[in-house]
N, C-alpha and C positions, 0 to 999 in steps of 0.2 A: 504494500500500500504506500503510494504516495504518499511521506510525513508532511507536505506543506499542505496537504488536502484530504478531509474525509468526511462520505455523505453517511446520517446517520435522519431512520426517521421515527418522528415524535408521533408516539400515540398517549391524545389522554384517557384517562381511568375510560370506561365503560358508559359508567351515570354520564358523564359530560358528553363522551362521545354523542348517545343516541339524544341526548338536549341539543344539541347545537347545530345549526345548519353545516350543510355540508360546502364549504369553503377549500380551494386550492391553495395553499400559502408557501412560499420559501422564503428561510432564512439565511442570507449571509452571516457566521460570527464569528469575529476574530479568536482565537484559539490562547489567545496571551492575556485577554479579557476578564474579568471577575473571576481569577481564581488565585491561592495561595502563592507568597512568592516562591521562588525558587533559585538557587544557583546555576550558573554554568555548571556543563558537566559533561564527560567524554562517553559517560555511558548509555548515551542515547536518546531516542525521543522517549518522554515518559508519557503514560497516557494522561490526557488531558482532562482539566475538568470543567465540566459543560455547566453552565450555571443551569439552575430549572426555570423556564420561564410557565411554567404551568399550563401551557394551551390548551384551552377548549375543544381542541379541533387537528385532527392531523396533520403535520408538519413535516415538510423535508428542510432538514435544517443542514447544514453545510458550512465544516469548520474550515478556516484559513488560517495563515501563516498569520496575515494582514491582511487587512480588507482593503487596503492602498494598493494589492497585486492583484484587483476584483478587473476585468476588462469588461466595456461595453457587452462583448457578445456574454459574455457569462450573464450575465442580469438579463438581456432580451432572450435570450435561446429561454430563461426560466418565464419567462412570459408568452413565447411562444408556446412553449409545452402547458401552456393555460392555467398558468398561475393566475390566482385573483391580485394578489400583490406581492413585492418583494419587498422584506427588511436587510438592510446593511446595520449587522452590530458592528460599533466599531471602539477603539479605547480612545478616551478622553484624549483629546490633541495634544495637550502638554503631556504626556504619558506613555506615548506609542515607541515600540522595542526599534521602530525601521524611522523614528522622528518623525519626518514630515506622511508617515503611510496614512494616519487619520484625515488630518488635512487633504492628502490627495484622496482621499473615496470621498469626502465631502464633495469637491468641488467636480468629481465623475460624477457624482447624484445629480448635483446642480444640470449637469452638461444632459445625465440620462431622459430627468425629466421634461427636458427642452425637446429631445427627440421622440418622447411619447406624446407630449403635445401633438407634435407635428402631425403625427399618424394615425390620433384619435386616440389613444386608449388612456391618456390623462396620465400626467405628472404625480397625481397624487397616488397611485399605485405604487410609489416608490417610496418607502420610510428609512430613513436614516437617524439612528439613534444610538448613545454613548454610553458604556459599561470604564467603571474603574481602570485603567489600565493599569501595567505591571513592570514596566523596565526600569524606573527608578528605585521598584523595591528590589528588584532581581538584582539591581545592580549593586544596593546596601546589603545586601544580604551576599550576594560573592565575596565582599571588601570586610564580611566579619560585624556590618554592624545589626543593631539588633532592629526587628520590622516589627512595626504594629500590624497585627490582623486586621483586615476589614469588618466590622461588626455584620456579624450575618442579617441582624435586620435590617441594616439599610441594604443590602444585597435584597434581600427581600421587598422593602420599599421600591428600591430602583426595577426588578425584573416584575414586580407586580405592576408598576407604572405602563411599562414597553406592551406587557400582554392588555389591557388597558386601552389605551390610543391603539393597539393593531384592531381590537374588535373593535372600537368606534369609529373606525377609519373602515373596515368590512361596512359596515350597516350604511356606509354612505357609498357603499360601491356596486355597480352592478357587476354581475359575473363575465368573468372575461370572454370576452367574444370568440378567442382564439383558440378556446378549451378545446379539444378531443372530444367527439363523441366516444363515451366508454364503451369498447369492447367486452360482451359475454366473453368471463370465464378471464376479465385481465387482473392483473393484479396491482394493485393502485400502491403498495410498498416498493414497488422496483424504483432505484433513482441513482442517476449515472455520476460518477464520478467527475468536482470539477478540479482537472490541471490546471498549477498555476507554477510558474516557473520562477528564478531569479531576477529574469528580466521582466516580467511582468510588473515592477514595481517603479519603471520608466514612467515620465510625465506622458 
């Protein structure tokens, strides 16, 4: 598996599932985002921790290195495949491991939703929104000095916000036009891997 990328999808509980309409959603989220710090280290990628954002509704969620290595097509192909909407998690701009990576998928959103204007399916289908990031801690914590934890309630405050504005941002949206009709007998968990390379992180 590609460590700068991997698709993982969210199922909620049961009760919520059969409550909720049935909504397409993807997640972009940065992978260095709301989770404990950490040291450099040679022994490899560790496995990462996904904050819970609790969704109501099934989710292809998809981790990244940085969301500053997100390209146009990676966001449109996930609207083509008939997503209702896309979120960009991304870490606080002053915070981000690649420096300027949050600041560049900002101003990609900017640019994205200027070209869904254009072609009708609305700007507002694209959410961009900011979790803790973690390079300043990573990097006190390699140098020996001591990190404070993030209080898991405001982790909880903040990821109960994001699911929050995604469902009232759904109720203002109509379903994507560009959906698939579903196929008997497909299976709506399958979801493809998105590559994102070194260079990918170019203005």
């Amino acid at each position: 598996m590609n460590p700068d990328a991997a698709t993982i999808s969210v199922q909620p509980p049961d009760a919520l599932h059969q409550a909720s309409p049935r909504r397409a959603i993807t997640v972009f989220l940065c992978a260095n985002c709301a989770r404990p710090a950490r040291a450099a280290t040679s022994a490899g990628y560790p496995r990462p921790d996904v904050p819970d954002f609790g969704w109501p509704f099934p989710v292809r969620q998809t981790l990244v290195s940085c969301t500053g290595r997100l390209q146009p097509e990676h966001v449109l192909k996930a609207f083509e495949s008939g997503s209702d909407a896309v979120c960009m998690v991304a870490c606080q701009e002053d915070d981000c491991h690649y420096v300027e990576g949050s600041k560049r998928c900002a101003r990609r959103a900017a640019y994205l939703r200027s070209i869904l204007d254009e072609i009708g399916l609305g700007g507002q289908r694209l959410l961009l929104f900011h979790l803790p990031g973690t390079a300043a801690e990573d990097m006190a914590l390699g140098s020996g000095r001591a990190v404070e934890a993030l209080a898991p309630g405001v982790l909880d405050a903040q990821t109960a916000a994001i699911r929050g504005q995604v469902i009232e941002s759904l109720r203002a949206l109509p379903p994507n036009p560009l959906r698939p009709a579903p196929m008997a007998g497909a299976n709506e968990n399958v979801h493809q891997e998105v590559e994102v390379g070194d260079d990918d992180n170019e203005e």
